[in-house]
C-alpha positions as CSV (number, residue, x, y, z in Angstrom):
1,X,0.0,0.0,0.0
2,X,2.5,2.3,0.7
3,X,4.7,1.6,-2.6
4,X,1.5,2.2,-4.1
5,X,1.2,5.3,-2.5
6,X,4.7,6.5,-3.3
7,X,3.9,5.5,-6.8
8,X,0.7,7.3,-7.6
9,X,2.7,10.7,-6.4
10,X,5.3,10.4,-8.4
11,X,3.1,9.9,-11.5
12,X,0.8,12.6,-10.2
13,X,4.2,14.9,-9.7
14,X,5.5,13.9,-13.5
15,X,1.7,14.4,-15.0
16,X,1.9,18.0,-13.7
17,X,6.0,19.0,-15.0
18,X,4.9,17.4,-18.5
19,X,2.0,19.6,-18.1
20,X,3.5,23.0,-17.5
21,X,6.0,21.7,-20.1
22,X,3.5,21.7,-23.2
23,X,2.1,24.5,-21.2
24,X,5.7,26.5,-21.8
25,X,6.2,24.8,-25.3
26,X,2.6,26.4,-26.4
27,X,3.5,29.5,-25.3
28,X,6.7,30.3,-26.9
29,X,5.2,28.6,-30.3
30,X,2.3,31.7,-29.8
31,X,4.6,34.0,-29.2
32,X,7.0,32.7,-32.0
33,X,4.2,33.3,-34.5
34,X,3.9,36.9,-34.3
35,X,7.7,36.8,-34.7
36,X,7.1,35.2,-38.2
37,X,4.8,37.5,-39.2
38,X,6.3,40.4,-38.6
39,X,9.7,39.5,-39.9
40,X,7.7,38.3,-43.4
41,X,6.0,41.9,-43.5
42,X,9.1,43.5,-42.7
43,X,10.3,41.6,-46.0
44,X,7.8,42.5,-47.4
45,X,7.5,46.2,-47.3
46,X,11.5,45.7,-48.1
47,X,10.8,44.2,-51.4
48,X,8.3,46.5,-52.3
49,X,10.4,49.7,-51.3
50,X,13.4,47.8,-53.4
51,X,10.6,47.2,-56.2
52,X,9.5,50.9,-55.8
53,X,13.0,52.2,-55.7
54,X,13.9,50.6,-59.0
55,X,11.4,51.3,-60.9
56,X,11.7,55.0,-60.1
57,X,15.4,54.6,-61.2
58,X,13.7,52.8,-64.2
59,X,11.4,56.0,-64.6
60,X,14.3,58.6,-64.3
61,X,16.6,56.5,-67.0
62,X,14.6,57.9,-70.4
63,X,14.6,61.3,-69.2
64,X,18.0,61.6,-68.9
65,X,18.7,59.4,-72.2
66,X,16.2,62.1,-73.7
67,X,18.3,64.8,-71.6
68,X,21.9,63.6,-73.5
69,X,20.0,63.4,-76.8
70,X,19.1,66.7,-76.8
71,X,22.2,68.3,-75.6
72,X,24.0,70.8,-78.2
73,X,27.2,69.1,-79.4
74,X,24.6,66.3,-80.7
75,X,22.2,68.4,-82.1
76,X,24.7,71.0,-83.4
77,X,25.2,71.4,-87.8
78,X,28.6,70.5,-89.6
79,X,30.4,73.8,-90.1
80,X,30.5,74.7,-93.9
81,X,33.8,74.4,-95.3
82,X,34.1,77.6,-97.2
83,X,33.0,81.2,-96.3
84,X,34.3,83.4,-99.3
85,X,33.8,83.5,-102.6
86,X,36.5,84.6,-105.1
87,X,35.4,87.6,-107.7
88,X,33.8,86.1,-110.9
89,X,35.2,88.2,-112.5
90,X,38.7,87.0,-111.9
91,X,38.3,83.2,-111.9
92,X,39.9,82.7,-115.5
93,X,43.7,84.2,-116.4
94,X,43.7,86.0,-119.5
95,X,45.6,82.7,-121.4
96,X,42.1,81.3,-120.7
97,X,39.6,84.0,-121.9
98,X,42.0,84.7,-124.7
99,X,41.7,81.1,-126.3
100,X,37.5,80.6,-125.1
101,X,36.4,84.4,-126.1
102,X,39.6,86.1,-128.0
103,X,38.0,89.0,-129.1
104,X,36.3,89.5,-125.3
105,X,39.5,89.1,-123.3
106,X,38.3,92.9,-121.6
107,X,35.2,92.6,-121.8
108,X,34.1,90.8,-118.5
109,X,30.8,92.4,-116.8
110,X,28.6,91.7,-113.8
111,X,25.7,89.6,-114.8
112,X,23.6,91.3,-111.2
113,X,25.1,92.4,-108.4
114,X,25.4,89.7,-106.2
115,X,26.4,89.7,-102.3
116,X,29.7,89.2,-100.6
117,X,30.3,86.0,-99.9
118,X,26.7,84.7,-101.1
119,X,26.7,85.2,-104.8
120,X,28.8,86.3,-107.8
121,X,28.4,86.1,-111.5
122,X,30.3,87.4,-115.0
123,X,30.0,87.0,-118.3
124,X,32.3,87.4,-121.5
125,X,31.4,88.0,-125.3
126,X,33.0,88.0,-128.3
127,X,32.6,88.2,-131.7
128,X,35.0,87.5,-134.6
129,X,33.6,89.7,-137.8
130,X,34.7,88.7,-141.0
131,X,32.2,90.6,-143.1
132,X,30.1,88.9,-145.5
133,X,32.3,85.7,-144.7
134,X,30.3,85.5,-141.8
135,X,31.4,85.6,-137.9
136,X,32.7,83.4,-135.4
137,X,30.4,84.3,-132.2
138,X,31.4,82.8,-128.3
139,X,29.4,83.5,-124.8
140,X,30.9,82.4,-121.8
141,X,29.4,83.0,-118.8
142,X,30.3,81.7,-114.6
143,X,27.9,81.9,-111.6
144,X,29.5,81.1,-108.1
145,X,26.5,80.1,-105.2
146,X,27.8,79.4,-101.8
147,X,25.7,78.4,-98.8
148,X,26.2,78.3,-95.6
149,X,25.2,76.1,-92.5
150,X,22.2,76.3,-91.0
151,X,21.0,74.9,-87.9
152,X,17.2,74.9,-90.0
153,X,18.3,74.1,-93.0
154,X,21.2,71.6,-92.5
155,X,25.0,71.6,-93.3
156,X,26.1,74.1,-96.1
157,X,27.5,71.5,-98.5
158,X,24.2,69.4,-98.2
159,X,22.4,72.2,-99.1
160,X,24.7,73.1,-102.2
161,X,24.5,69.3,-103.5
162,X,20.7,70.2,-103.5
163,X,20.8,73.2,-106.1
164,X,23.6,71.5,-107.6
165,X,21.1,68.7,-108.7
166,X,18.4,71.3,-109.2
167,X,21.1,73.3,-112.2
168,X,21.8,70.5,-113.6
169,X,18.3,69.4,-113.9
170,X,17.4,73.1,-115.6
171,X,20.1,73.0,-118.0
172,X,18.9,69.3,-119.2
173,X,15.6,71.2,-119.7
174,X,16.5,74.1,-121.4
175,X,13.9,75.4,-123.8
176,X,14.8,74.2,-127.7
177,X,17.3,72.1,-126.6
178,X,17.9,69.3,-129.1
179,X,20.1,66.2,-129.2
180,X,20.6,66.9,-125.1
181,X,23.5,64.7,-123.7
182,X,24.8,64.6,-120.2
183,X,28.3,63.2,-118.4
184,X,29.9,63.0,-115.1
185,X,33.2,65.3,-115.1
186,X,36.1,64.4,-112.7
187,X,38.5,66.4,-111.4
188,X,36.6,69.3,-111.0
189,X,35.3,69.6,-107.3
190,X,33.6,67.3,-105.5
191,X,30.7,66.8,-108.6
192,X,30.5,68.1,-111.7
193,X,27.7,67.3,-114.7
194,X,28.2,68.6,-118.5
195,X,25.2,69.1,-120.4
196,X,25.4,69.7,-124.3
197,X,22.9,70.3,-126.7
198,X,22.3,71.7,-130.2
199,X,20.4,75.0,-130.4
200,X,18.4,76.7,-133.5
201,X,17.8,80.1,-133.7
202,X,17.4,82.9,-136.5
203,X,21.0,83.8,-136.2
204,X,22.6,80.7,-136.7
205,X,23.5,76.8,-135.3
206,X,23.7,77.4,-131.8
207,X,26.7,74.8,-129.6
208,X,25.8,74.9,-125.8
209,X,28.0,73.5,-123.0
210,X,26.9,74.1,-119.2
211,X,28.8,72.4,-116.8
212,X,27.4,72.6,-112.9
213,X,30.1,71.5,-110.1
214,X,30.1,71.3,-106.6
215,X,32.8,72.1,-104.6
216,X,32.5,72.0,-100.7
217,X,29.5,74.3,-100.0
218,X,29.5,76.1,-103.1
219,X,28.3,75.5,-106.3
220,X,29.6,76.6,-109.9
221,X,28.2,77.1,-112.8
222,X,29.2,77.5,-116.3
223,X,27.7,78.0,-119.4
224,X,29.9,78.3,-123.1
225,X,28.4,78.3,-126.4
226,X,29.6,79.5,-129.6
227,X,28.0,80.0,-133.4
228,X,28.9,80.6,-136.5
229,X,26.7,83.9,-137.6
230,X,26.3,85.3,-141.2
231,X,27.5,81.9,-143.1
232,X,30.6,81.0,-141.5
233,X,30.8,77.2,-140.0
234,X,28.9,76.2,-136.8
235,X,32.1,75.3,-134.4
236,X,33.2,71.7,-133.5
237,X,30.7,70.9,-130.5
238,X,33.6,68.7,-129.1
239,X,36.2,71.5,-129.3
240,X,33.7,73.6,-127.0
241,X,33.2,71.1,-124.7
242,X,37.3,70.6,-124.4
243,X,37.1,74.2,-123.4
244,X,34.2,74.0,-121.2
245,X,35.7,71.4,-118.9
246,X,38.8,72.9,-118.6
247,X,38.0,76.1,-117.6
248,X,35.1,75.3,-115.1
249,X,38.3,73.3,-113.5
250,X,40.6,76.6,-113.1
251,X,36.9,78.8,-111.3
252,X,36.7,75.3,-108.6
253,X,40.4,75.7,-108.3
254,X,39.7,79.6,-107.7
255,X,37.1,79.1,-105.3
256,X,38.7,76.3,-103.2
257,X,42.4,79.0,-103.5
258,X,40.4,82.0,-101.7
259,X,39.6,79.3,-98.9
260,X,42.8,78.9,-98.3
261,X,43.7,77.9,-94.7
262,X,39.9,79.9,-93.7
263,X,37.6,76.6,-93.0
264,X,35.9,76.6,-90.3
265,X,37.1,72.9,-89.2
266,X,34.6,71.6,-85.8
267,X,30.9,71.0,-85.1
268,X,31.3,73.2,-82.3
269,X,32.6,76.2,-85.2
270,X,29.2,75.4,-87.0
271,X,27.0,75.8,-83.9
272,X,28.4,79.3,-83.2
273,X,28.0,79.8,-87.1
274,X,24.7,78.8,-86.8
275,X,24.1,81.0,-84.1
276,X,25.8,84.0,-84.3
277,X,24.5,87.2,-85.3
278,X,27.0,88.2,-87.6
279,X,25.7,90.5,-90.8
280,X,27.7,88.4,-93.0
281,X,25.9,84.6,-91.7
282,X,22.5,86.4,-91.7
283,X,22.7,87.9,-95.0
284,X,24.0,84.0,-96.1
285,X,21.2,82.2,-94.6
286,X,18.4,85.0,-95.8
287,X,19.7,85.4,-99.0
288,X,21.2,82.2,-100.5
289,X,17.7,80.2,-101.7
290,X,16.5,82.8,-102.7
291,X,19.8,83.3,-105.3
292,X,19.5,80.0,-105.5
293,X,16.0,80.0,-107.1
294,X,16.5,82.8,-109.4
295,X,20.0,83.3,-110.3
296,X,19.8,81.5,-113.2
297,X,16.5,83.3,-114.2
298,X,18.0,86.9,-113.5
299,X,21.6,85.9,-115.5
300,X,19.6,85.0,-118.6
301,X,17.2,88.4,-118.2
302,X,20.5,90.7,-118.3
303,X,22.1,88.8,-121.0
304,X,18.9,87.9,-123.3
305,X,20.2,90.5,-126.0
306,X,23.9,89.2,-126.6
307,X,23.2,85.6,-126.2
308,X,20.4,83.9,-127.9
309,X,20.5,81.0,-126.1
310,X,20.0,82.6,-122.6
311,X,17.2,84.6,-123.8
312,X,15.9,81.3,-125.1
313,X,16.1,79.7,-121.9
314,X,14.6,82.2,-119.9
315,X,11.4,82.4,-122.3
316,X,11.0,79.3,-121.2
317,X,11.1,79.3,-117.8
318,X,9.2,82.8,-117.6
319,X,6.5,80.9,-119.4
């Protein structure tokens, strides 16, 4: 009995220690819970403010690829390569207007008055009168064009390869023009076209040579064409041409000598170009399309009496 006794309390003594042990076990597993949860909201609000924070850096990434892309050294027009323009006038030594116009050597004249540095034009006649066994008659004629950059408008020698296309284009389309032929030049600039064609008037067998070239940001243009008046022989097309070539070689070579060590030579040259408020830029930018457009129209109106096939031209376009 009393072993059973003993027995009983022990068991009773053991019931109640496992007891407040589950007890103690459930209460740190409750309080453990909590724990859980706020360590996994903790994460949580981590990953969301890491998730927030990158896609604000996401958000702020375009604007300042859009901030680079507008910045001025991108946006900023190739400087032109030229800014003068030799005189007309002078482009041709006296070797060369004695052999194309012999009996016009002194007789070089203004076609308009053009601008400094934006236009320039000139013009030589002669005429060889043999009497009634007729007359040898020559025209020879150059037109200088140079534009400048433009922020607007785009790099000056982009903008001269435009109306360089655009003369060469006019002269294929010259008014009369018969048996019209066409070919690349080289050696003369950076382009250069020669047009030929045959013209008829009432004075005689007209030979016409224009060749337009390109050189840098400036364009040239020359027109040659001879006829034999009264009688006397029409001249050897392919003689004229010869001459044609050669000479719109030596006004390139005159423009590109009067630029001599003067190009402007960085992007950052041409945004300050583009910018600036000098008379001279102004006047190029204002003035140079509209040259452009009607040079060729205003050389042919002051010429239309001494050269037939000008005034021929111009008719046309007038028209």
């Amino acid at each position: 009995m009393h072993r059973s006794a003993q027995r009983n309390q022990h068991q009773q003594r053991a019931g109640q220690a496992g007891g407040s042990g589950r007890g103690r076990r459930l209460l740190v597993g409750a309080a453990a819970v909590p724990v859980l949860l706020m360590a996994a909201a903790c994460s949580s609000d981590s990953d969301s403010a890491s998730g927030s924070g990158g896609d604000a850096t996401q958000q702020q990434k375009p604007g300042a690829s859009a901030s680079a892309s507008a910045s001025p050294s991108e946006s900023a027009v190739r400087a032109a390569a030229y800014a003068e323009l030799p005189d007309a006038c002078s482009v041709f030594s006296k070797e060369t207007l004695k052999d194309l116009v012999p009996e016009g050597t002194k007789s070089g004249k203004a076609i308009n008055d053009g601008e400094a540095n934006v236009s320039g034009d000139c013009r030589w006649t002669s005429l060889d009168n043999n009497g009634v066994k007729g007359s040898q008659y020559r025209w020879l004629s150059v037109s200088l064009l140079l534009l400048q950059s433009d922020q607007a408008r785009g790099a000056g020698d982009e903008r001269a390869h435009e109306q360089y296309e655009k003369k060469v284009a006019e002269a294929k389309a010259a008014d009369g023009a018969k048996n019209v032929e066409s070919e690349p030049v080289t050696g003369t600039g950076d382009e250069a076209t020669l047009v030929r064609y045959d013209l008829k008037k009432d004075e005689g067998s007209f030979k016409q040579q224009t060749v337009v070239a390109r050189v840098e940001n400036v364009v040239v243009t020359l027109d040659y064409n001879g006829a034999g008046l009264a009688g006397d022989k029409t001249p050897d097309a392919d003689d004229l041409v010869k001459d044609a070539k050669s000479a719109a070689k030596e006004a390139v070579a005159a423009v590109t000598e009067a630029n001599e060590g003067k190009k402007a030579g960085s992007s950052a040259s041409a945004s300050a170009s583009a910018g600036s408020s000098s008379a001279k830029t102004k006047a190029a930018v204002s003035n140079s399309d509209a040259d452009s457009d009607s040079d060729a129209d205003s050389d042919s109106d002051a010429d239309s009496d001494s050269n037939p096939v000008k005034k021929s031209s111009s008719s046309s376009r007038k028209s």
